[in-house]
N, CA and C atoms as an extended XYZ file, in Angstrom:
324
Properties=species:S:1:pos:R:3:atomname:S:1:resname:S:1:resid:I:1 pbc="F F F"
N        -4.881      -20.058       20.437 N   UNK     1
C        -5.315      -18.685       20.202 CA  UNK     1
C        -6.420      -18.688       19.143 C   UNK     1
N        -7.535      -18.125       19.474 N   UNK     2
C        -8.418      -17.724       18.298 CA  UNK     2
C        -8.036      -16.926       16.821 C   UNK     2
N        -8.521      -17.459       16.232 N   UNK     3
C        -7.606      -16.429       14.951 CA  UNK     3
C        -9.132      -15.889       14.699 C   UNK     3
N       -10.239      -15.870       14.959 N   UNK     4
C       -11.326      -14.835       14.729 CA  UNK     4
C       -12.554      -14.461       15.608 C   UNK     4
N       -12.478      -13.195       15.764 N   UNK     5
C       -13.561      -12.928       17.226 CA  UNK     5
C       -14.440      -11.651       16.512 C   UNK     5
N       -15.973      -11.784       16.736 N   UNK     6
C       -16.921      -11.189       15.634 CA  UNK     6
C       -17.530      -10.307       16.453 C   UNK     6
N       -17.760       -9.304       16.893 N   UNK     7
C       -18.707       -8.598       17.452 CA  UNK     7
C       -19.822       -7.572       16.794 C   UNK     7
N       -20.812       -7.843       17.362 N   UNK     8
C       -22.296       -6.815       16.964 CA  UNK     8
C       -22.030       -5.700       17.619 C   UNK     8
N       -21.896       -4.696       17.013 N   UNK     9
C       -21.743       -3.364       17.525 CA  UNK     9
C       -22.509       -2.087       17.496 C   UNK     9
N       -23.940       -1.903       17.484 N   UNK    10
C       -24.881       -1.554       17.095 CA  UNK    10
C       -25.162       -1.458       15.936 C   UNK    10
N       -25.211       -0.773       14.573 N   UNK    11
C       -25.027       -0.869       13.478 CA  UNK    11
C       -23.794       -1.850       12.536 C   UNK    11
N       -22.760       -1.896       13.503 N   UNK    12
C       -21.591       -2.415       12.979 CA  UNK    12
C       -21.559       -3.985       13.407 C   UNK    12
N       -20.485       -4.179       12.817 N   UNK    13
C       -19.856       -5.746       12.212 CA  UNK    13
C       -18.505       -5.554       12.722 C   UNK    13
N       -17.657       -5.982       13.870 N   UNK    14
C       -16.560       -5.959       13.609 CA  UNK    14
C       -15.786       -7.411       14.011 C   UNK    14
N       -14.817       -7.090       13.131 N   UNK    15
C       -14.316       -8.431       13.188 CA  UNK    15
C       -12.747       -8.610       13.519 C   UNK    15
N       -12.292       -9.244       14.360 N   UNK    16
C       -10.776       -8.975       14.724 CA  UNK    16
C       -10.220      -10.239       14.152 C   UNK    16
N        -8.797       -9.894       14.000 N   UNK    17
C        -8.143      -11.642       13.097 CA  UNK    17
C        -6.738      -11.349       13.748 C   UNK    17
N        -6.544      -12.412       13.926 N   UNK    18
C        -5.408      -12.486       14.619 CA  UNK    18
C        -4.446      -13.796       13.527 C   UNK    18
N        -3.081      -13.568       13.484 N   UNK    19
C        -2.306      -14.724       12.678 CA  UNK    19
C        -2.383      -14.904       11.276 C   UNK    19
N        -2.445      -15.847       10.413 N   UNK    20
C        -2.011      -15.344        8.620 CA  UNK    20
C        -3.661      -15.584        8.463 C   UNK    20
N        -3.888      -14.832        7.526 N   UNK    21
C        -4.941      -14.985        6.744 CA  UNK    21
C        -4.562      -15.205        4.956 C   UNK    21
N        -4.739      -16.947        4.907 N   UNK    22
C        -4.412      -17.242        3.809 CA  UNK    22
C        -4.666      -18.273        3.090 C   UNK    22
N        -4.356      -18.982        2.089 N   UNK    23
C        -5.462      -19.822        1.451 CA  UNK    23
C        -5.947      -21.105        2.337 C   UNK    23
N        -4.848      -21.234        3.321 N   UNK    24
C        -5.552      -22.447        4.125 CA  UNK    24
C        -6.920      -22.400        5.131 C   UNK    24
N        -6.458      -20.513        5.536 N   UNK    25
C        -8.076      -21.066        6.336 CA  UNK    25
C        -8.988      -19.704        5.793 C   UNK    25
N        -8.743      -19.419        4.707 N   UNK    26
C        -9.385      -18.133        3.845 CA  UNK    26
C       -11.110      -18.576        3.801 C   UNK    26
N       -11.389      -19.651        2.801 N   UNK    27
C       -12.535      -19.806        2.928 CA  UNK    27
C       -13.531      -19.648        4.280 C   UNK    27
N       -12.863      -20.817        5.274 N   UNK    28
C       -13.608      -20.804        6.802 CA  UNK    28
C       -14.055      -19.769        6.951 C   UNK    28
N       -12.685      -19.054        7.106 N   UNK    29
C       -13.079      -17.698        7.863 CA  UNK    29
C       -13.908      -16.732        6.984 C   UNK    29
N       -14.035      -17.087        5.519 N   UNK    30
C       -14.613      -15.838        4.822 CA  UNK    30
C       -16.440      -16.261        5.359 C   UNK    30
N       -16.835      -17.833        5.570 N   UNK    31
C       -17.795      -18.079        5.833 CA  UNK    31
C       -18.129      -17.457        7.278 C   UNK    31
N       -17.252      -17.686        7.685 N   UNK    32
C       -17.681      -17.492        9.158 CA  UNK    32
C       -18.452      -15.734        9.716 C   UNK    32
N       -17.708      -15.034        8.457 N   UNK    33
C       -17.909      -13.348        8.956 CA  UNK    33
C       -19.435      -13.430        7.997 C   UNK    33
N       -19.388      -14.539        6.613 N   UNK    34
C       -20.740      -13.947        5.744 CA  UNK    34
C       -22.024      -14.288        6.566 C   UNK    34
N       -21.384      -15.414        7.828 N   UNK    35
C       -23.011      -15.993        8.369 CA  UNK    35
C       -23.179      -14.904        8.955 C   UNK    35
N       -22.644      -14.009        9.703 N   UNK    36
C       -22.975      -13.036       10.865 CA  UNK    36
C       -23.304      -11.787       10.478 C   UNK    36
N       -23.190      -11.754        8.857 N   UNK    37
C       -24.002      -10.397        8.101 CA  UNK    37
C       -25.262      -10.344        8.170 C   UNK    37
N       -26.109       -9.818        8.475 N   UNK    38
C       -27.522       -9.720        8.902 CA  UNK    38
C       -28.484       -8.436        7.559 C   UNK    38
N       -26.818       -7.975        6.938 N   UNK    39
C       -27.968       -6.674        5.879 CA  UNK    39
C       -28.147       -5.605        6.451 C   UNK    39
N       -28.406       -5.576        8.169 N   UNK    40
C       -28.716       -4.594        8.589 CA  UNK    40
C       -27.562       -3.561        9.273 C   UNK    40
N       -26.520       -4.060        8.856 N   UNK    41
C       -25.341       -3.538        9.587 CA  UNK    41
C       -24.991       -2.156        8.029 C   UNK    41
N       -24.431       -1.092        8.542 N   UNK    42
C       -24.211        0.259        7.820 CA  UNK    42
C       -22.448       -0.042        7.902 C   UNK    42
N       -21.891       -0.771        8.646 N   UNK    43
C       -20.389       -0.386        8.541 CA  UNK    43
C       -19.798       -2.133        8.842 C   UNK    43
N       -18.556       -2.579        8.290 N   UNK    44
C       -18.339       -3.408        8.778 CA  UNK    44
C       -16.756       -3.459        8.941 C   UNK    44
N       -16.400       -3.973        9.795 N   UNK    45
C       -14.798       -3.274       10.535 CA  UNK    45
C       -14.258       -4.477       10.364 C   UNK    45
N       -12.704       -4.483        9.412 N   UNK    46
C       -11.807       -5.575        9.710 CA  UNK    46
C       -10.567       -5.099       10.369 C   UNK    46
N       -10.519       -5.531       11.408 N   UNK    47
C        -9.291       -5.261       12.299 CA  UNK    47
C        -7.726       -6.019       12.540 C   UNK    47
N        -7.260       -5.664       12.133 N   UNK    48
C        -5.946       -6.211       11.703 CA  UNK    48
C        -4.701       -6.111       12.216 C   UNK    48
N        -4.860       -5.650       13.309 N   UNK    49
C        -3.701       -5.095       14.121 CA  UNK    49
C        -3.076       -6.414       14.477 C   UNK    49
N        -4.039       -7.802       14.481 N   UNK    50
C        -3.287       -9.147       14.754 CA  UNK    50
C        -2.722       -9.590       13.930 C   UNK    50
N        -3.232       -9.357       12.802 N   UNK    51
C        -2.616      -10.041       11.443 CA  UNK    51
C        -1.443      -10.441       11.402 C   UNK    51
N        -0.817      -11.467       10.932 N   UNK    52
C         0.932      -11.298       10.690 CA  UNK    52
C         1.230      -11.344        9.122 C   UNK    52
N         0.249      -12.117        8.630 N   UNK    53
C         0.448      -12.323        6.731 CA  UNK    53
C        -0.790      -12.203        6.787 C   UNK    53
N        -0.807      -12.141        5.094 N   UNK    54
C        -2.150      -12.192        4.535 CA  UNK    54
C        -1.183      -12.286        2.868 C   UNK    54
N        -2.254      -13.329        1.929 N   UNK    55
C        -1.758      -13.791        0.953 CA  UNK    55
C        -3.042      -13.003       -0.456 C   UNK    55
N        -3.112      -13.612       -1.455 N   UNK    56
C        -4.010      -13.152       -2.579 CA  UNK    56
C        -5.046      -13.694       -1.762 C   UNK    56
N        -5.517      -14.697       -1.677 N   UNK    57
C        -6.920      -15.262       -0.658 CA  UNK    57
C        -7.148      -14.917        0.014 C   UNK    57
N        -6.458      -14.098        1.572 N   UNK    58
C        -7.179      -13.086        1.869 CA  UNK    58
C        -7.035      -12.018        1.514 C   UNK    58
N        -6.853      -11.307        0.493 N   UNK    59
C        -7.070      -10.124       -0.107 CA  UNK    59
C        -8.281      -10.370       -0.726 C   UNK    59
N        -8.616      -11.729       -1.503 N   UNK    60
C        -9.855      -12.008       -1.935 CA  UNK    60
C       -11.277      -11.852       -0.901 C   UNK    60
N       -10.939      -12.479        0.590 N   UNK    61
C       -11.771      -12.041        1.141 CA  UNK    61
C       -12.348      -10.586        1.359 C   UNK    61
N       -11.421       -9.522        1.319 N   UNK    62
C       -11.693       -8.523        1.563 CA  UNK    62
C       -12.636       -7.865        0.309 C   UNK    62
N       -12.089       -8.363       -0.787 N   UNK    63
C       -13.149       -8.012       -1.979 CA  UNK    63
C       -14.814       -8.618       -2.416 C   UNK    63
N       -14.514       -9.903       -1.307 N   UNK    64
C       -15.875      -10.796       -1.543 CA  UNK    64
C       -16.963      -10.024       -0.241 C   UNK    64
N       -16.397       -9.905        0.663 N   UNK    65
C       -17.018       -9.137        2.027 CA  UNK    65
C       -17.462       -7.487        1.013 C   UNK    65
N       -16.690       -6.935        0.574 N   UNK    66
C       -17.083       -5.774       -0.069 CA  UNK    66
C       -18.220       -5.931       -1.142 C   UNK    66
N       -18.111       -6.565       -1.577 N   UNK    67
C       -19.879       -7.372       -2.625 CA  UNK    67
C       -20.385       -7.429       -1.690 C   UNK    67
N       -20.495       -8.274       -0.408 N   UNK    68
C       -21.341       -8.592        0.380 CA  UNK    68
C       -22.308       -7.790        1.335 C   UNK    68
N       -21.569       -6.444        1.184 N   UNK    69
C       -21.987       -5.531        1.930 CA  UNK    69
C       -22.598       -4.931        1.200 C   UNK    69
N       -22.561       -4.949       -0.221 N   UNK    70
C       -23.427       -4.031       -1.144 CA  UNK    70
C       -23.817       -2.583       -1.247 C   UNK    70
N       -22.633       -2.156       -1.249 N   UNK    71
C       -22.320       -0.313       -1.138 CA  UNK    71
C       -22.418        0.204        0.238 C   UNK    71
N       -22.458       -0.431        1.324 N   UNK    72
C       -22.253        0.070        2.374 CA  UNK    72
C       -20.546        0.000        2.672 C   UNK    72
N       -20.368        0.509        4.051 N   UNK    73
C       -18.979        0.744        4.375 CA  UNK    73
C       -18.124       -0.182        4.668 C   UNK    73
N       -17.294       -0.507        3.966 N   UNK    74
C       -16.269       -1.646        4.592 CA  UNK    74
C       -15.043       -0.894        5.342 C   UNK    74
N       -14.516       -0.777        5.980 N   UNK    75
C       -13.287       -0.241        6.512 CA  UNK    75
C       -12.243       -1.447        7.391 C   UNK    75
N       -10.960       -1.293        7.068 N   UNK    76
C        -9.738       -2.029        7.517 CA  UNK    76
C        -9.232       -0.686        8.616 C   UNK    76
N        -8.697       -1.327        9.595 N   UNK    77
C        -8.123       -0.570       11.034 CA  UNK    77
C        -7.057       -1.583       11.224 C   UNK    77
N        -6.064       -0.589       11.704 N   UNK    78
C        -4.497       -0.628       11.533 CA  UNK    78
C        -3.780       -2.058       11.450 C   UNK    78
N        -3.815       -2.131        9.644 N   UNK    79
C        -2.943       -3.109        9.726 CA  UNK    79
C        -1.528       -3.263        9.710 C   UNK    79
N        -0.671       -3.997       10.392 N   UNK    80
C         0.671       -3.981       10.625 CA  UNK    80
C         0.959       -3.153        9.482 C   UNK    80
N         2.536       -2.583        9.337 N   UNK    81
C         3.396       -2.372        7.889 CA  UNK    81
C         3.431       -3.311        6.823 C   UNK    81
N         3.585       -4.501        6.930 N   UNK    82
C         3.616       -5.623        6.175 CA  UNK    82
C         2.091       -5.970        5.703 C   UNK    82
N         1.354       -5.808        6.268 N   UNK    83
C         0.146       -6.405        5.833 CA  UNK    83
C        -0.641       -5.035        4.795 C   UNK    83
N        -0.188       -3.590        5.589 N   UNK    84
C        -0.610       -2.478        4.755 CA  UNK    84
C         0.177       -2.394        3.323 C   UNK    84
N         1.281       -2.915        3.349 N   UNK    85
C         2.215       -2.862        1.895 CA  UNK    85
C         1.420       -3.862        1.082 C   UNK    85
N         1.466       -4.544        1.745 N   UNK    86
C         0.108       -5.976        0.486 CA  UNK    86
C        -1.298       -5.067       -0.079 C   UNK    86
N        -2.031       -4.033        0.944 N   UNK    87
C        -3.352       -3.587        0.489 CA  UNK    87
C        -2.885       -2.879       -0.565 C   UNK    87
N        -1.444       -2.013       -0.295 N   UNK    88
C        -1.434       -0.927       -0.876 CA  UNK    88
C        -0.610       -1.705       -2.356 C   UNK    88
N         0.319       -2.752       -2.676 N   UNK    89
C         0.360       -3.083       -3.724 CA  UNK    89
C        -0.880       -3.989       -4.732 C   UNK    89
N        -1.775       -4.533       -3.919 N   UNK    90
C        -2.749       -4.986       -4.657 CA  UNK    90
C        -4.167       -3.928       -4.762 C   UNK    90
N        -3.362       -2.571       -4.493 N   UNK    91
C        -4.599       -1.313       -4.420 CA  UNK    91
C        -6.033       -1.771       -3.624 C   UNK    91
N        -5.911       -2.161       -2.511 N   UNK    92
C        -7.072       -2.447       -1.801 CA  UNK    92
C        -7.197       -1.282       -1.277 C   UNK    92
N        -6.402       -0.387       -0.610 N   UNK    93
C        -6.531        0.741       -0.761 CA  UNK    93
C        -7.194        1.751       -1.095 C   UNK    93
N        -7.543        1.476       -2.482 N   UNK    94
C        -7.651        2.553       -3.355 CA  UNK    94
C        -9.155        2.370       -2.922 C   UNK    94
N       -10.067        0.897       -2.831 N   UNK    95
C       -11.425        0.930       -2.649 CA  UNK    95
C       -11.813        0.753       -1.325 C   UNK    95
N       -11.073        0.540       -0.681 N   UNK    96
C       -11.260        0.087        1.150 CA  UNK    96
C       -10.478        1.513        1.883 C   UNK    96
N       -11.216        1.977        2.536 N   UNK    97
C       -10.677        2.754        3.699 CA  UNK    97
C        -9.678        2.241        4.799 C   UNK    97
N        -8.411        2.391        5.249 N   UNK    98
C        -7.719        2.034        5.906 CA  UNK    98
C        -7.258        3.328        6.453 C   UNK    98
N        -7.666        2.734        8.310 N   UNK    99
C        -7.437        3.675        9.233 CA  UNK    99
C        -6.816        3.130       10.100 C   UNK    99
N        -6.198        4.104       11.324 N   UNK   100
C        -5.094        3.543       12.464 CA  UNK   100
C        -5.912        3.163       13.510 C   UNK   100
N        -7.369        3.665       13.915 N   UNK   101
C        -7.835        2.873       14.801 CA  UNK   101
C        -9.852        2.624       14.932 C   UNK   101
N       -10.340        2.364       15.712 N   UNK   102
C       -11.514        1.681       15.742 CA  UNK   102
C       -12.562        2.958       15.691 C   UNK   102
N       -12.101        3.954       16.505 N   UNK   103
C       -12.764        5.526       16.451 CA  UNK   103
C       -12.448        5.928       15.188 C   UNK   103
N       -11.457        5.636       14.356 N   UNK   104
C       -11.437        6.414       13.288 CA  UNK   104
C       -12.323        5.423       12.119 C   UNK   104
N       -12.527        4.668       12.677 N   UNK   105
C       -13.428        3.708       11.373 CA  UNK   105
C       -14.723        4.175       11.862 C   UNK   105
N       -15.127        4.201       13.365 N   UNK   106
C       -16.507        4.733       13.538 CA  UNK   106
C       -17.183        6.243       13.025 C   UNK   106
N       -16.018        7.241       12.518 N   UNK   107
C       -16.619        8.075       11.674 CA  UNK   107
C       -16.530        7.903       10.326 C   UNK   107
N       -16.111        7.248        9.928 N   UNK   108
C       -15.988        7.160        8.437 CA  UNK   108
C       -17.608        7.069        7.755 C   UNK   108
């Protein structure tokens, strides 16, 4: 199974993850989404509905992708219960938009 599939979406970046996101393959994958940033993207979508874990390392990714985007939109779409209790105790939350689905990240 792929654990990461990237799509160009006219303005957008989205990125689907499937399985743990955690210190073993955190880096890879944090490289893998920074090569496909182009600057010119206004929104960039992490989709999480595959997720099963996610540890401090990828929570780190989500904060290094948010530099990376440089005040444009980052948004997370529906991550499991378990994976939303991690945003919401390490307040990722509080700076990342988290929505239930892909239309609701496209108005944000």
């Amino acid at each position: 199974m792929k654990m990461i599939r990237i799509e160009h979406r006219q303005d957008r970046l989205v990125v689907f993850l499937e399985g743990e996101l955690t210190f073993y393959n955190s880096s890879e994958i944090k490289e893998q989404i920074k090569r496909e940033i182009t600057g010119n993207e206004e929104q960039l979508i992490l989709e999480f509905s595959g997720l099963t874990m996610i540890d401090s390392s990828g929570v780190g990714i989500i904060i290094s992708l948010l530099k990376k985007m440089n005040g444009k939109d980052l948004v997370v779409v529906a991550p499991p219960p378990k994976i939303a209790r991690v945003l919401e105790i390490t307040r990722i939350n509080q700076i990342v938009p988290i929505v239930g689905t892909l239309d609701e990240a496209y108005q944000k």
